[in-house]
C-alpha positions in Angstrom: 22.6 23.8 47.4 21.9 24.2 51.1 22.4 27.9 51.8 22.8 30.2 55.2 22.3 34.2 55.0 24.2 35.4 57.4 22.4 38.8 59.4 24.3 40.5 62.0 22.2 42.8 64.0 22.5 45.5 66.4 19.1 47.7 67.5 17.6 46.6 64.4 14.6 45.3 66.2 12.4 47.3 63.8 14.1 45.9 60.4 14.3 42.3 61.5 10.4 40.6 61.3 10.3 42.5 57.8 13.4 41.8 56.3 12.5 38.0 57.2 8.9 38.3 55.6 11.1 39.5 52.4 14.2 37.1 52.5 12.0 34.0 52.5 9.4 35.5 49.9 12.5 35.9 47.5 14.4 32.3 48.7 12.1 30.2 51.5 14.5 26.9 51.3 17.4 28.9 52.8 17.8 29.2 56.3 19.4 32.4 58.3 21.2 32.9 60.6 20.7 36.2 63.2 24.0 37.3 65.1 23.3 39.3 67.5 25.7 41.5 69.6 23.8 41.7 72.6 21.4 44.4 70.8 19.8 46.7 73.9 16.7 47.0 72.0 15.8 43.7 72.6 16.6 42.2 68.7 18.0 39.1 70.1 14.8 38.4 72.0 13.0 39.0 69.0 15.3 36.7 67.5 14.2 33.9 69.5 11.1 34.5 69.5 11.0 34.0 65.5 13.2 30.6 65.6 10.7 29.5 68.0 8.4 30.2 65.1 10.6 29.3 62.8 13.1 26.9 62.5 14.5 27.9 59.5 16.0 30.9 61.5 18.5 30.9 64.4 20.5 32.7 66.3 23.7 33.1 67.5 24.4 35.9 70.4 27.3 37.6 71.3 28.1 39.3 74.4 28.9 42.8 72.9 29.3 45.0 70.3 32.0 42.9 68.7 32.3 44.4 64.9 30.9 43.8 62.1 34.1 41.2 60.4 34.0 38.9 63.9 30.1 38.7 63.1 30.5 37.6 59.8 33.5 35.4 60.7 31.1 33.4 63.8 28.7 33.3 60.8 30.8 31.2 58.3 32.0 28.9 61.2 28.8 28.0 61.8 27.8 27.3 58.0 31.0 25.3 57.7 30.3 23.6 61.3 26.4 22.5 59.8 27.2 21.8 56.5 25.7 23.9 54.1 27.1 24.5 50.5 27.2 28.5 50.3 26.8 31.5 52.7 25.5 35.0 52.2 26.3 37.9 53.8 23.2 40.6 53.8 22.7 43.8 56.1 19.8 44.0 58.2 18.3 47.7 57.6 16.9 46.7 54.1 19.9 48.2 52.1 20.7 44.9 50.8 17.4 43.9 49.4 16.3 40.4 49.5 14.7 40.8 45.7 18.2 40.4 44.8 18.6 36.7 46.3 17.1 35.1 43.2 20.3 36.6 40.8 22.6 35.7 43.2 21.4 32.0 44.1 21.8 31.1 40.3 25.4 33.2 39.8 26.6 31.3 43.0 26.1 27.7 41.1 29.0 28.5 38.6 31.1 30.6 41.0 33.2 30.9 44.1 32.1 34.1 45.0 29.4 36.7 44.3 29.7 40.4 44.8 26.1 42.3 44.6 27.6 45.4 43.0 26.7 49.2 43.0 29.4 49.9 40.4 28.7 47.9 37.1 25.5 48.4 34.6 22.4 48.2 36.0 24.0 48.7 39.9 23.7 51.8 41.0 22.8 54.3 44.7 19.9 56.1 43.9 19.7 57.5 47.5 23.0 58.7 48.4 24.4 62.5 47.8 27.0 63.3 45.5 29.6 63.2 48.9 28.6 59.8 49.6 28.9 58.3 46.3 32.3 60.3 46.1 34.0 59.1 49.0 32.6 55.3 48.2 33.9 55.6 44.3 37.1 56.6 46.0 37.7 54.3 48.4 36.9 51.6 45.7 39.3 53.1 43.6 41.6 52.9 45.9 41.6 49.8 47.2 41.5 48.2 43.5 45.0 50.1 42.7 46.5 49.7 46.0 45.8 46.1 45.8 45.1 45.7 41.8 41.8 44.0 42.4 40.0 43.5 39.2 37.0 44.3 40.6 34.3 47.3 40.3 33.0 46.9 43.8 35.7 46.0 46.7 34.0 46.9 49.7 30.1 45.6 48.9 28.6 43.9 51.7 25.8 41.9 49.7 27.5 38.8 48.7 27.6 35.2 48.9 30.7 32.7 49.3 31.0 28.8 48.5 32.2 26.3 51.4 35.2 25.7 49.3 36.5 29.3 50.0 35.7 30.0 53.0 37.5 27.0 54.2 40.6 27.6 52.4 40.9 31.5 53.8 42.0 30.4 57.2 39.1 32.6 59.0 40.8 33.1 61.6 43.5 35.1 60.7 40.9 37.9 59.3 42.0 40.6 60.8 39.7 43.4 59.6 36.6 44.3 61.8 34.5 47.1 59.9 34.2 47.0 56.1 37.7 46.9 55.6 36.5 43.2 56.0 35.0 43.3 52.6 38.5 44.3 51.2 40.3 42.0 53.2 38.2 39.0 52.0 38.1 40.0 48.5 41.6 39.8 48.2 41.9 36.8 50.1 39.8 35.3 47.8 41.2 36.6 44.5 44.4 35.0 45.7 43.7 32.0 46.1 42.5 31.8 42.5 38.5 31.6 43.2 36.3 33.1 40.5 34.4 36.1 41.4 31.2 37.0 39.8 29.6 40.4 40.8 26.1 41.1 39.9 23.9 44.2 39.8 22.6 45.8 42.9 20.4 48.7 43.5 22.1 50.0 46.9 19.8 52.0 48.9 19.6 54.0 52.3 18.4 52.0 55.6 14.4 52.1 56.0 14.6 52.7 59.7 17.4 52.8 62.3 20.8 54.5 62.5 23.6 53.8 60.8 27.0 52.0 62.3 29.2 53.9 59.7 31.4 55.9 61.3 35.3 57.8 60.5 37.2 55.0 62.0 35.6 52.3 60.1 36.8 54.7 56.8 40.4 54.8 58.5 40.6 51.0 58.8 40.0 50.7 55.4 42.5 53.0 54.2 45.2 51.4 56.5 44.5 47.8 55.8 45.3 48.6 52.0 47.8 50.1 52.5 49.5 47.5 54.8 48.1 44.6 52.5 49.9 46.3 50.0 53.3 47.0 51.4 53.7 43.9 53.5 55.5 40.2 53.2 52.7 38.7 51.6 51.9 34.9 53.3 52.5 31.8 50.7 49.2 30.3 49.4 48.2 27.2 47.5 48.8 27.9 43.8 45.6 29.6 42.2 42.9 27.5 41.3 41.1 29.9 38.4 42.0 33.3 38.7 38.9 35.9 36.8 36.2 37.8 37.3 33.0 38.0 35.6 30.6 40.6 36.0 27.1 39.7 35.3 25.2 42.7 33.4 22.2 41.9 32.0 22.9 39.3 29.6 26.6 40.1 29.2 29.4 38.8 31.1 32.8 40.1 31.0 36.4 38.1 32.1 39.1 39.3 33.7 42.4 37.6 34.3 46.0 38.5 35.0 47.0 37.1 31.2 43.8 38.4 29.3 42.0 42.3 29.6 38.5 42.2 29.8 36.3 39.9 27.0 32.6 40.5 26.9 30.7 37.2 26.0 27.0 37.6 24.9 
């Protein structure tokens, strides 16, 4: 399966030879893709500079600080554009770690969409406060009543879409720019009937750098479930396979809107 991790960047000038080093240790037939929004630290001249050395690496630059959706949304136009088969989306500061890759290259074979999740066995965010974790849980919970998402994780980052889906979501009507994003395309893709497996992720804080969370990327989340959820909802092909599996361990559980959850061993 030819694969693209997209890596949107911003000052991560620090992270970004590393992360490499580890990305291609874990999966070195893949290829990534750096989108850069015009970083002042000079990551998209790093970025460069490492496609020049490597060509399994290239880049794509933006003029601005542009958000972090619109990044991801350039990213899956190009991996539809160059034909490859499935497409990751991974931070850059190390909190999506590339050890992960292997799990998710073999759950992506018999799935439309995998969701490295912090909120199933064996997930978890050893680093964060109990105010972090509580305002995450929350929004999760949220967003899975508001929109009744069978799923434990809504707004994980770490995850990787087939072709097939992201060319039936109409990309460019994703309107989200933060992590409301991850919301937006999780329900996008539950309906339009894809299966959605989410494996275990160990979620930890950025090695170096500052983070880009800030109140109004919590805000847009809250608003875009609730206008997801009170709007005219568009027409869409009819679904495909509707469930969710969840790998843990060597369990996997089923979800679908005629059937509560059955755990398979």
């Amino acid at each position: 399966m030819k694969t693209l991790i997209i890596v949107p960047t911003y000052n991560e000038i620090d992270n970004l030879r590393p992360l490499l080093t580890e990305i291609f240790k874990y999966a070195p037939v893949t290829d990534v893709l750096i989108v850069d929004d015009n970083s002042p630290d000079g990551t998209g001249k790093l970025a460069d500079e490492i496609h020049n050395e490597n060509p399994q690496v290239q880049v794509l630059h933006r003029p601005g600080k542009m958000g972090l959706g619109p990044a991801y949304i350039a990213g899956f136009k190009y991996a539809l554009a160059n034909g490859y088969d499935a497409a990751f989306e991974m931070d850059a500061d190390f909190s999506h770690d590339p050890r992960y890759l292997p799990d998710f290259l073999t759950a992506i074979e018999d799935a439309d969409l995998v969701i490295g999740s912090r909120y199933i066995k064996g997930g978890g965010t050893p680093s964060w406060s109990f105010l972090r974790r509580f305002i995450s849980g929350g929004g999760n919970i949220f967003a899975r009543v508001g929109l009744g998402l069978p799923i434990h994780d809504c707004t994980a980052g770490y995850r990787c879409y087939r072709r097939e889906v992201l060319q039936s979501l109409a990309l460019e009507t994703v309107q989200s720019r933060g992590y409301a994003f991850q919301i937006e395309m999780t329900y996008r893709t539950l309906r339009q009937g894809f299966q959605i497996v989410e494996t275990p992720i160990l979620f930890t804080d950025r090695r170096v750098g500052k983070s880009k969370m800030s109140r109004a990327i919590f805000i847009e989340g809250f608003t875009y479930v609730l206008k997801a959820r009170f709007s005219k909802k568009p027409q869409l092909p009819p679904p495909v396979r509707r469930q969710v599996a969840t790998v843990e361990n060597m369990h996997t559980e089923l979800v679908s809107e005629d059937q509560p959850f059955v755990t398979q061993t």
